[in-house]
SENU-322626 format. One record per residue (C-alpha): x, y, z; residue in three letters. Coordinates in steps of 0.05 Angstrom, whole numbers, padded with zeros to 5 digits, always signed. Each point is the difference from the previous one (the first is absolute). Layout:
BEGIN
XYZAla...
# end
This chain:
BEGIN
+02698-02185+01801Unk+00043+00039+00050Unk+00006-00012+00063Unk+00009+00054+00048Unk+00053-00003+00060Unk-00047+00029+00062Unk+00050+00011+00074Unk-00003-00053+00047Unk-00036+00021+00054Unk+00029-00010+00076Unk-00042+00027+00048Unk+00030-00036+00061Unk+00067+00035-00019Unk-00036+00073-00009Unk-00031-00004+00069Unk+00060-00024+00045Unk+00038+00058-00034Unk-00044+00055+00012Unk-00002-00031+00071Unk+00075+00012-00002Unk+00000+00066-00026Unk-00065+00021+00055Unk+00047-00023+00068Unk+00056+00030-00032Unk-00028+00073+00001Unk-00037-00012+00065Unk+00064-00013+00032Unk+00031+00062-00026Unk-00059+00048+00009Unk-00019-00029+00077Unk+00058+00026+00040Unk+00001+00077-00033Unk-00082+00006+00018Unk+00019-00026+00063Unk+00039+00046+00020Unk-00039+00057-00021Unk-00046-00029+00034Unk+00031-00004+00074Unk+00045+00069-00026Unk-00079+00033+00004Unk-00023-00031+00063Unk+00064+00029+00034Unk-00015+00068-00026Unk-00073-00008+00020Unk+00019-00030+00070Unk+00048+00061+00010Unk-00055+00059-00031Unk-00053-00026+00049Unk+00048-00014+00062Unk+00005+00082-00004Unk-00044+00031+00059Unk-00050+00052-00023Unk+00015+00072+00021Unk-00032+00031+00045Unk-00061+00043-00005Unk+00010+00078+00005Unk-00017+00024+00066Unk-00027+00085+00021Unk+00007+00029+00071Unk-00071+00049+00011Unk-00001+00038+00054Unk-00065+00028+00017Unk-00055+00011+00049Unk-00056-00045+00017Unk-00069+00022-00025Unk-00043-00067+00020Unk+00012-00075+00014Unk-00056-00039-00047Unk+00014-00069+00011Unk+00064-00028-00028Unk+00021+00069-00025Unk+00028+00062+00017Unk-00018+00062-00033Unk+00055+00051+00000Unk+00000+00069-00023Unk+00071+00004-00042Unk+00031+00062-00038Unk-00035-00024-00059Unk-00076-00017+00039Unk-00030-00061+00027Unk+00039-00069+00000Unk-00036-00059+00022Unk+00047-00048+00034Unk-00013-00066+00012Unk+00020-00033+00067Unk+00008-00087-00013Unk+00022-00049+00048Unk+00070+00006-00024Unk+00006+00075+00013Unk+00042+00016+00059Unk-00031+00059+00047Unk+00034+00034+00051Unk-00059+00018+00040Unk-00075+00013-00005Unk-00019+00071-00048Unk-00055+00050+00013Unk-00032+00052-00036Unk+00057+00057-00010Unk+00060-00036+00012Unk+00058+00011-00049Unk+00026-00071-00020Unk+00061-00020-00047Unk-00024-00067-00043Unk+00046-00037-00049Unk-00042-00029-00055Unk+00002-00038-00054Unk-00027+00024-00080Unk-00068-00022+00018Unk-00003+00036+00063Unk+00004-00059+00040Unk+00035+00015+00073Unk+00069-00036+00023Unk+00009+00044+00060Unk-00038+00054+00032Unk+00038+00052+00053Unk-00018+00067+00042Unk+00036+00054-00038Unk+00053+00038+00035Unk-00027+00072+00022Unk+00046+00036-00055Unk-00006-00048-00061Unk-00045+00038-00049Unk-00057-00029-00053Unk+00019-00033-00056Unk+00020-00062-00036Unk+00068-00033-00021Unk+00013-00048-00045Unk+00050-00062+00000Unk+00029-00037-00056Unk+00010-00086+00016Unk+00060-00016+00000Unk+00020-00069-00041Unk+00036-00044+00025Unk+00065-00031-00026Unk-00009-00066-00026Unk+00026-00046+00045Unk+00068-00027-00026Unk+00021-00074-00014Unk+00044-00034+00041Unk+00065-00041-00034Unk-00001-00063-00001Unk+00063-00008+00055Unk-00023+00056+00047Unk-00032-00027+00066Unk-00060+00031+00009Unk-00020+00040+00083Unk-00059-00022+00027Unk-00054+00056-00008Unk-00028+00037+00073Unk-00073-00012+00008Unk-00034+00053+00011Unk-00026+00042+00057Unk-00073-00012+00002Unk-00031+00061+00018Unk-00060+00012+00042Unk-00061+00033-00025Unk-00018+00062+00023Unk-00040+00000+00068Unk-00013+00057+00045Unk-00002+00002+00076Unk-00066+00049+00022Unk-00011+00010+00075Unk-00059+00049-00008Unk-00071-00007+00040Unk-00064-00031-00020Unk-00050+00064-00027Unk-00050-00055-00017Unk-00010-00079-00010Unk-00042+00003-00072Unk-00011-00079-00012Unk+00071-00023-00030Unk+00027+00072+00005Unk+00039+00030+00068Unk-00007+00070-00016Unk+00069+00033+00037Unk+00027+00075+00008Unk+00071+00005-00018Unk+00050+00067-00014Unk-00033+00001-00071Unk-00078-00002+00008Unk-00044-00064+00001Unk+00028-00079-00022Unk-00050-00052-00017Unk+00035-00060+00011Unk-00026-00062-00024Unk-00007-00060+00039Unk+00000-00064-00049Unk-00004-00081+00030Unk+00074+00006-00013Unk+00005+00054+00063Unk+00026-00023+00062Unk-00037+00022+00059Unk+00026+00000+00075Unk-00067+00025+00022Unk-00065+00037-00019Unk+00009+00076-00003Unk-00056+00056+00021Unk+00011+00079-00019Unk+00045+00034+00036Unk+00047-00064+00020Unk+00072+00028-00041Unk+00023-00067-00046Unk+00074-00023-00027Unk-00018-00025-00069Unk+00049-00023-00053Unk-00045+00025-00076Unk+00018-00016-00068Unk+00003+00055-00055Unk-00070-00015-00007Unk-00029+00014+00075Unk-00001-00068+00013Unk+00014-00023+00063Unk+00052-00057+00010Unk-00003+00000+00080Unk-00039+00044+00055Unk+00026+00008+00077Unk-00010+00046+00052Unk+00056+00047-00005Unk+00041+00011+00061Unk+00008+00055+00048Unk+00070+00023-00029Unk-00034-00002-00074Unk-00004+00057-00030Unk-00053+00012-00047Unk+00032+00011-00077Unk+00012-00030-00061Unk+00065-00033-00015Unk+00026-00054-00052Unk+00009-00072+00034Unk+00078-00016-00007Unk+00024-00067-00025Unk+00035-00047+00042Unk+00084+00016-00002Unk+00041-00057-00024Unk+00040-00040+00052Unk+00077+00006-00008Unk+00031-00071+00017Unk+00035+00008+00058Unk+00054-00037+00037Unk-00022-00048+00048Unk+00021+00026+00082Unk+00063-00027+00030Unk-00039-00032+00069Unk+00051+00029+00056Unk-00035+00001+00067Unk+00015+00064+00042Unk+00028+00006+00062Unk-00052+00038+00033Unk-00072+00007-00028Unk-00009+00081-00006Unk-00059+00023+00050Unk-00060+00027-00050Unk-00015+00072+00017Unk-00059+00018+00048Unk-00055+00039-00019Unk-00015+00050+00039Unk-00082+00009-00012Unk+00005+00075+00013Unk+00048+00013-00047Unk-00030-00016-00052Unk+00002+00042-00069Unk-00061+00063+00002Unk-00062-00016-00058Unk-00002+00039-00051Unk-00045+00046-00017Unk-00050-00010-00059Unk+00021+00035-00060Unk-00050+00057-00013Unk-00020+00034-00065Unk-00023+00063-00021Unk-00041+00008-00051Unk-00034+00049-00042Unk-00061-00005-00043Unk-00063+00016-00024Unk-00062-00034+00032Unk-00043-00051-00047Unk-00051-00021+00046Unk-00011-00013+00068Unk-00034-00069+00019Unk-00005-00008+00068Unk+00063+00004+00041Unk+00038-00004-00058Unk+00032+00063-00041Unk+00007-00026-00077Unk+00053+00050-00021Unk+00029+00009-00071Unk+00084+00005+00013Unk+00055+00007-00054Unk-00007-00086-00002Unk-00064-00007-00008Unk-00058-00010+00057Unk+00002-00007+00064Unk-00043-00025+00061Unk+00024+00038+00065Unk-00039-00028+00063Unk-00022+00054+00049Unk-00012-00032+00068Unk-00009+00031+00081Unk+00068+00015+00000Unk+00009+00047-00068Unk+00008+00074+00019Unk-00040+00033-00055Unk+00000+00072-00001Unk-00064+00018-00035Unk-00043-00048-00037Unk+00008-00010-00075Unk-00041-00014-00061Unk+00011-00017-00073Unk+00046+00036-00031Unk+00041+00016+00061Unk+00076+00006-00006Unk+00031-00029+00069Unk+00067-00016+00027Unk-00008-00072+00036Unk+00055-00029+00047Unk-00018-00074-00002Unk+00039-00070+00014Unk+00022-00050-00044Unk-00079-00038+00005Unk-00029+00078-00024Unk-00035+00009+00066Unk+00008+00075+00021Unk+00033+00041+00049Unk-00026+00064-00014Unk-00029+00031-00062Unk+00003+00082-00019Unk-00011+00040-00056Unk+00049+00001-00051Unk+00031+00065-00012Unk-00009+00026-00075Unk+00077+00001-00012Unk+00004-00075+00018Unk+00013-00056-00061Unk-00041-00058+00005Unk+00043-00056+00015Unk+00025-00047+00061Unk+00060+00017+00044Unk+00034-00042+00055Unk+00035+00028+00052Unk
# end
């Protein structure tokens, strides 16, 4: 009988070797994965630190065919655009019916900025490309690095009214200004120095929206108008005074009470346009702005009376109560002058 000669098996042996062998090749495989590793964070670090460019912006000037809401609906060189007004959008003043405005917007005809048109800019709408920006570059490792300006923190865009009150409608003051009819808005937020009536002329500080910030009796060297509130001008540092007493005091100068400077004269305008309707004392006029209310009290010199339809030539002061009203001659543009 033969006996056969089977291997001895060691299995303690086997398994401490492949042991061996396994921490071998995870040592040499674990520094090269990572490194790819952090190499692709780096690149994905630096691919999103990149600012997105920014969005494509057109210029559309047109004329106003109606305020609905939130929008404005423009007639353009290509027809109606309807332009929507957000919280965001800057305005330069309240729009009427007719008036030519120049809007920046962005692709989905949102508004950044709305302005009056200058008299000679014609209809029509330009495009601008974004421009991307160059990716901000990395300091060495030795250079020191300035410390950055904040920056100027700009004021949002308010607008300072002195107009008078048409009508009190609930949370509405109704007001007459150089381009028709404002509804300004009076929210919880307003400020209030009194309680107004019609007729009483108001200083109010109104968001893009018609909503009133603050309300106060405007003063007797207000003019009514419509102007943009100005920010506050940063204070220069200056050197401190050197304290040297003087000799003498100077004497102040006396006022002399009846030499005083003249008042001047309200500004008058002259306008001509075509009668609307006539409610009461008031002439509703259609002008090259938009409509008008022009007050006719005791004091108006009218030459003949007038009905709808009726083309005058009003001279009226800066509240639009009249000084005399004719008929407009048939060569005469409508349109407002001032003398």
């Amino acid at each position: 009988m033969k006996i056969l000669n089977l291997p001895t098996f060691r299995p303690l042996r086997t398994g401490i070797e492949s042991l061996l062998i396994l921490v071998t090749f995870l040592v040499l495989v674990s520094p090269q994965s990572l490194f790819a590793t952090e190499g692709d964070g780096v690149e994905l670090a630096q691919v999103s630190s990149q600012p997105s460019p920014p969005p494509k912006t057109r210029t559309v000037v047109a004329d106003l065919l109606m305020v609905d809401g939130g929008f404005y609906v423009v007639r353009g060189e290509r027809g109606e655009i309807r332009i929507e007004v957000t919280p965001e959008t800057q305005l330069a003043e309240s729009f009427t019916f007719g008036d030519r405005i120049k809007a920046v917007l962005l692709p989905d005809d949102k508004a950044i900025s709305i302005t009056r048109a200058q008299p000679g800019e014609p209809i029509g709408t330009t495009s601008k490309s974004p421009v991307t920006p160059a990716p901000p570059s990395t300091p060495s490792p030795g250079a020191k690095s300035k410390p950055s300006t904040p920056p100027t923190k700009v004021s949002p865009n308010v607008r300072i009214i002195v107009a008078d009150i048409l009508m009190v409608d609930r949370n509405f003051y109704i007001i007459r200004s150089d381009y028709g009819e404002i509804r300004i808005e009076v929210t919880p937020q307003t400020k209030l120095s009194e309680s107004f009536k019609f007729g009483d002329r108001i200083k109010a500080r109104v968001t893009p929206q018609d909503k009133a910030l603050s309300i106060v009796r405007a003063s007797p060297d207000d003019s009514p108008g419509i102007r943009l509130e100005e920010g506050p001008l940063a204070s220069t540092p200056t050197a401190p005074p050197v304290g040297i007493a003087p000799e003498t005091e100077p004497t102040p100068p006396k006022h002399d009470p009846e030499t005083t400077a003249p008042k001047v004269s309200p500004k008058v305008r002259t306008i001509v346009a075509e009668i609307l309707m006539i409610d009461g004392n008031l002439y509703v006029v259609r002008g090259d702005r938009g409509e008008i209310r022009i007050e006719v009290t005791a004091e108006t010199t009218l030459s003949e009376s007038f009905e709808f339809g009726d083309r005058i030539k009003a001279k009226i002061l800066p509240n639009d109560t009249a000084l005399s009203i004719e008929r407009a001659r048939p060569d005469e543009p409508l349109g407002a002058q001032t003398p």
